[in-house]
C-alpha atoms as one frame of an Amber mdcrd trajectory, in Angstrom:
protein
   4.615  -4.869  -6.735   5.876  -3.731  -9.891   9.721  -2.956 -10.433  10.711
   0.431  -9.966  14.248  -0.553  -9.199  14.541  -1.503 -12.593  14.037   2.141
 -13.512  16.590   4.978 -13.610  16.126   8.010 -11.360  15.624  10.525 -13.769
  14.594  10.360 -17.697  11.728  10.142 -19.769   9.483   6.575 -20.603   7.372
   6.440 -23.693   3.538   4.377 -23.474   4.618   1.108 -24.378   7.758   1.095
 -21.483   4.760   1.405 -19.060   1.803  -0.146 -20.272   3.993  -3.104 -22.138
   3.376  -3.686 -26.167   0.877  -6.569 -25.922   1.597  -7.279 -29.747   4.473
  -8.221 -29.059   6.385 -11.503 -27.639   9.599  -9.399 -26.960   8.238  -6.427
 -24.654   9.366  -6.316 -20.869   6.181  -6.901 -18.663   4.284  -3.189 -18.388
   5.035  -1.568 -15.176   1.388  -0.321 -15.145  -1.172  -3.237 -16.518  -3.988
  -1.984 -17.985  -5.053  -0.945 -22.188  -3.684   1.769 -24.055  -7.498   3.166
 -23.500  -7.722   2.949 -20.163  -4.043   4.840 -19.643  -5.540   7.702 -21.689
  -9.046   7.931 -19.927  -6.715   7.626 -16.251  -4.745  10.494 -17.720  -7.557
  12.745 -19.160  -9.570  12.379 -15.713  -6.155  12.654 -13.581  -5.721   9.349
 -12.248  -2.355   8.711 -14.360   0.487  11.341 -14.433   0.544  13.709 -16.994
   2.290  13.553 -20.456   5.341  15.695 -21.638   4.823  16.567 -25.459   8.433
  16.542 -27.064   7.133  17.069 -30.492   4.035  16.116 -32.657   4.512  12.188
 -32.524   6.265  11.622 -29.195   4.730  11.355 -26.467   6.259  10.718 -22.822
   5.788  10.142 -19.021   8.561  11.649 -16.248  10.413   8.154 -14.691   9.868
  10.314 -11.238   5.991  10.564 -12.076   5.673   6.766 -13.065   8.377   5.798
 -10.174   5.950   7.761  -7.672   2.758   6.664  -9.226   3.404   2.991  -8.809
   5.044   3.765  -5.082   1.840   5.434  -3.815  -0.526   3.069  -5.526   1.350
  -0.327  -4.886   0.681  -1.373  -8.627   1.443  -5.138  -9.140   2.720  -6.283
 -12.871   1.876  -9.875 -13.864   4.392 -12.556 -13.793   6.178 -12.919 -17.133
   5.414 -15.744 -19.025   8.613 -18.302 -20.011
């Protein structure tokens, strides 16, 4: 099961803190494993939480909506890789 005690209790997470940055060797495992597609498709047809819009190019996710998401759907992140 993914990690939610690694997040804090209240704040704001942008795409690639929960879907991981796969072009890159440096990102934190995604707390939610699937593409940048299928988060937007999940969110359009209201499987994923909804977005906040803090201005035109950003883009982010309520830690209590991701936090309960991944509680009530027992969403398991892949090992990282060493």
């Amino acid at each position: 099961m993914a990690k939610v005690s690694v997040l804090p209790e209240i704040g704001y997470l942008r795409l690639n803190q929960i879907i991981g940055n796969r072009s890159s060797d440096l990102s934190a495992p995604p707390l939610i494993p699937v593409s940048r597609s299928t988060w937007w498709a999940g969110v359009k047809t209201g499987i994923f939480p909804k977005p906040i819009k803090l201005s035109p190019g950003v883009t982010v996710w309520r830690v209590e909506d991701i936090r309960s998401f991944i509680e009530r759907n027992g969403v398991e992140t892949p090992q990282a890789q060493g």
